[in-house]
C-alpha positions as a printed Julia matrix, in Angstrom:
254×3 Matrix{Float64}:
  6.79  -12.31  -52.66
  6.32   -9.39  -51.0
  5.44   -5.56  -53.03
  7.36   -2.57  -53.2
  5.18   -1.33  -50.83
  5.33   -3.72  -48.52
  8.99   -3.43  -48.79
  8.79    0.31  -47.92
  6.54    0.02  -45.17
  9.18   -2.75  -43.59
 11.59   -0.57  -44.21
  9.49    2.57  -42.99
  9.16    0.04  -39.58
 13.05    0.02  -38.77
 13.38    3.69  -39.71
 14.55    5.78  -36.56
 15.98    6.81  -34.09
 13.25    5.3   -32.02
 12.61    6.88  -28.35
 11.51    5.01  -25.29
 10.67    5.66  -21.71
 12.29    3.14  -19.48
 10.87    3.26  -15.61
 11.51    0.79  -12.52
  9.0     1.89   -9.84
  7.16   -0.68   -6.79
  8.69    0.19   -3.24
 11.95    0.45   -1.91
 13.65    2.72    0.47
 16.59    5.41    1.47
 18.53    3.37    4.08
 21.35    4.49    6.31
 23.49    1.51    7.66
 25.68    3.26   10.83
 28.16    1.9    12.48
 27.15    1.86   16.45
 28.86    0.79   19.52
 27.66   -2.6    21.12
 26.24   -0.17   23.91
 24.19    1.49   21.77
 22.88   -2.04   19.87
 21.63   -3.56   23.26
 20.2    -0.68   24.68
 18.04    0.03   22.05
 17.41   -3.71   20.63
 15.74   -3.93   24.28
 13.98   -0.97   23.68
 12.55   -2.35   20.41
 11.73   -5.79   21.7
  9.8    -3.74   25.06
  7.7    -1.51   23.33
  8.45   -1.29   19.63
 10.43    1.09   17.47
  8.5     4.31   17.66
 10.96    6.12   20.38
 14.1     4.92   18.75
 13.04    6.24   15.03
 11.93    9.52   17.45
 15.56    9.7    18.68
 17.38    9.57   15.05
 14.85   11.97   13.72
 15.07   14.13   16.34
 18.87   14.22   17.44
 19.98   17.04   15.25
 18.04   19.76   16.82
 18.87   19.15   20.33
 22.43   18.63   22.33
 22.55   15.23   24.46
 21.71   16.94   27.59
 18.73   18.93   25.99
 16.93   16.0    24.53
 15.0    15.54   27.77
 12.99   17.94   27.01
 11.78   16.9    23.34
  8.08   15.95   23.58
  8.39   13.13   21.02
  8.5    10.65   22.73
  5.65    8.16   23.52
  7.32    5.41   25.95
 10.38    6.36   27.35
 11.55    8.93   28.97
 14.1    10.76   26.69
 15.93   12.03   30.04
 16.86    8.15   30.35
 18.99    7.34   27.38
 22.43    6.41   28.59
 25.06    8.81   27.12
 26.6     5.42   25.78
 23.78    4.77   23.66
 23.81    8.1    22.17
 25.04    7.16   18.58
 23.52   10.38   16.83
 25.28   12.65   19.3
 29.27   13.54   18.73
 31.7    13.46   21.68
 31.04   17.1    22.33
 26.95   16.01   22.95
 25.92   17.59   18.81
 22.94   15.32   17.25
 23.34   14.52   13.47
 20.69   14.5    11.44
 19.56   10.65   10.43
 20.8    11.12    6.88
 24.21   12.89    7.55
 25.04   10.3    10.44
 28.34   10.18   11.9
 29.45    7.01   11.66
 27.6     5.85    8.4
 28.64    2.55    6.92
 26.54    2.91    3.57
 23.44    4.69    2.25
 21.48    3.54   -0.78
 18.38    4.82   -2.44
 16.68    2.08   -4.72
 13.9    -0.24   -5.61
 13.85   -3.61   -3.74
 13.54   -6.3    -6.23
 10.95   -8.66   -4.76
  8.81   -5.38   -4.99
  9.93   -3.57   -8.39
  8.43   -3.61  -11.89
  9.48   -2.52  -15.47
  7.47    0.0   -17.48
  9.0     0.01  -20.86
  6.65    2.63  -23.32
  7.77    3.8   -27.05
  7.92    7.73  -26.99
  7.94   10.27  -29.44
 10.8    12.24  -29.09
 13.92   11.91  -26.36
 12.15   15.23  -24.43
 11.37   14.61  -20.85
  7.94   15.4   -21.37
  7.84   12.98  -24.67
  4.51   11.71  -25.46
  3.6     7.96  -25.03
  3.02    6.27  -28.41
  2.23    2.45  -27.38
  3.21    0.27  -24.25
  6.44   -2.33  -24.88
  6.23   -3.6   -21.24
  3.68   -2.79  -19.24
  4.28   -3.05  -15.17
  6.02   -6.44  -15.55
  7.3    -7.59  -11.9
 11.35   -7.51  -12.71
 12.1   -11.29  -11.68
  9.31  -12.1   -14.27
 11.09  -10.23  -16.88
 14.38  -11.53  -15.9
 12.9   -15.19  -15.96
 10.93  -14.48  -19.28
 14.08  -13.15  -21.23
 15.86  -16.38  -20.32
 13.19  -18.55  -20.95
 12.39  -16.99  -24.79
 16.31  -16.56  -25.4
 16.98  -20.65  -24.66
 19.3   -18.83  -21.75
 21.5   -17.33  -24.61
 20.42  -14.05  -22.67
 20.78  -12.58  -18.93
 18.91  -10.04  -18.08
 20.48   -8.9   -15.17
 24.01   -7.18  -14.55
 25.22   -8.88  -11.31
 27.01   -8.34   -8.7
 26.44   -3.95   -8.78
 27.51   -2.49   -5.82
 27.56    0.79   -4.63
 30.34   -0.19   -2.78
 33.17   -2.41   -3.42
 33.24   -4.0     0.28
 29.59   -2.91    0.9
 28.92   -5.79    4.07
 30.6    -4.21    7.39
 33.44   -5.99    9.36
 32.56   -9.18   11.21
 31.58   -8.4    14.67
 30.26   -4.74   13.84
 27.16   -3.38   15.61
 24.64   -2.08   12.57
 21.57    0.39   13.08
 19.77    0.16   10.05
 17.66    3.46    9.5
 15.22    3.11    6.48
 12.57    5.33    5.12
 10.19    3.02    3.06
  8.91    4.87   -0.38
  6.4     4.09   -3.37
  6.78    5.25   -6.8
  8.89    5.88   -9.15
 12.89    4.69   -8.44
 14.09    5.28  -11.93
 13.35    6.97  -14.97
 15.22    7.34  -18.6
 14.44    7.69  -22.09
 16.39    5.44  -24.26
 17.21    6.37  -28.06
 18.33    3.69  -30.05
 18.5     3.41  -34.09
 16.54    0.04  -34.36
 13.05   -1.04  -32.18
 13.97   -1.82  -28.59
 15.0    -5.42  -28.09
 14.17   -6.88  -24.69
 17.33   -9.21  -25.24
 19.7    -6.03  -24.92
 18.41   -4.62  -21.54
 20.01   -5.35  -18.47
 18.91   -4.68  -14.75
 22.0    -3.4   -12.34
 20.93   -5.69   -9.55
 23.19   -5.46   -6.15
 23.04   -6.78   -3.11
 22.74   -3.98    0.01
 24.81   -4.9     3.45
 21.8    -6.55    4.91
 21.56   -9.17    1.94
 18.41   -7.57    0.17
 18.83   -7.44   -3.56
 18.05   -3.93   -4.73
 17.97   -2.74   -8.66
 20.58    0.27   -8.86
 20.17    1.32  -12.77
 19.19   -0.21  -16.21
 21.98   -0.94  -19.52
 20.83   -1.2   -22.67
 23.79   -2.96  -25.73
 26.3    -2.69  -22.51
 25.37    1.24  -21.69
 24.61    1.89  -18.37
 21.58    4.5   -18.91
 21.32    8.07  -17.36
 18.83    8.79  -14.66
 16.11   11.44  -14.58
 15.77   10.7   -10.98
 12.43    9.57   -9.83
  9.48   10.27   -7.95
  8.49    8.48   -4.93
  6.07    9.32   -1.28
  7.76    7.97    1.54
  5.02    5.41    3.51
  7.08    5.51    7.18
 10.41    4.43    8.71
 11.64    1.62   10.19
 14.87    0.62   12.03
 16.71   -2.54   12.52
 19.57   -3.33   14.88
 21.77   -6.42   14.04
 25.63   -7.26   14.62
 27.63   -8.55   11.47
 27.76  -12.06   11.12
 30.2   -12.83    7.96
């Protein structure tokens, strides 16, 4: 039989509030999905299979600062001469010849900002207070590759838990229309996607934390946010170095 004391220091153990830092960090990326004209997708899908992506990321970086018939003269561009782009093909660039600036396209589908889950992991550290500067006290999780943690919590649970929130969106039609011409735009980034401190009256229990994961209109599954007891958890915003862009052209298939 246990002693008083023992009894107080159990007791003393489920004591709180209790505090702890919740991040999802690995890679992921800001991506702009744009509408485009069919034009515009085999123009520069030749382009790309010819001589890479370089000039067409050059083009969407560059199109706000010059008018359609100015961009000859940016000195940008590596293969192509800029003088050459067909007015068709122009996507960046209104109907009176203005460029847009790659994250304030014109004709943007969707935009997203988030962790790719094949690449994302789960920090999960007890804290001593619910201050943003709150100092660690011990590691929970440490760095544990989300799918693993997903698996794990069903495994341990006997499936009587999910770890995952399904089917988050951050749209509710987020795939385009059949047929649609798509320029994906994507600047690939490393770090930290999400940060939160969770305060809870009893020690964190993995069983009660669920990851948002959604799919993005080009089928990758990407984690959006964290729940904890059925709470989706405020962001602190993150903290991430952006390691290059990439683009993608492709026409809706479903």
């Amino acid at each position: 039989m246990a002693t008083q004391k023992q009894k107080e220091d159990l007791l003393e153990t489920f004591k709180g509030p209790f505090f702890y830092r919740l991040r999802i960090s690995g890679y992921g990326a800001e991506s702009s999905y744009m509408n485009i004209s069919k034009e515009a997708h085999d123009y520069w899908s030749a382009i790309k299979e010819d001589v890479g992506d370089s000039d067409i990321i050059q083009y969407v970086l560059n199109a706000e600062d010059y008018e359609w018939n100015d961009l000859a003269s940016c000195e940008e561009f590596e293969d192509i001469d800029p003088g050459d782009i067909p007015r068709a093909a122009m996507f960046m660039h209104d109907e009176n010849g203005v460029g847009s600036a790659w994250y304030e396209p014109l004709n943007e589908h969707d935009r997203n900002w988030a962790a790719s889950m094949d690449s994302a992991y789960l920090t999960v550290e007890k804290v001593d207070s619910k201050d943003w500067n709150a100092q660690w006290i011990e590691d929970v999780i440490e760095h544990e590759d989300v799918s693993d943690f997903i698996n794990r919590v069903e495994e341990e649970s006997d499936g009587e838990h999910e770890a995952y929130a399904s089917n988050f969106m951050t749209d509710s039609n987020p795939f385009p229309e059949k047929g649609q011409h798509i320029c994906l735009m994507q600047s690939v980034e490393k770090g930290t996607f999400i940060e939160t401190i969770l305060e809870t009256p009893l020690p964190f229990d993995q069983n009660l934390l669920k990851l948002q994961i959604g799919e993005a209109p080009n089928g990758e599954d990407l984690v959006f946010g964290l729940e904890y007891d059925g709470v989706e958890l405020d962001q602190d915003g993150g903290d991430t170095n952006g390691k290059g862009y990439y683009i993608y052209f492709y026409e809706q298939e479903f």
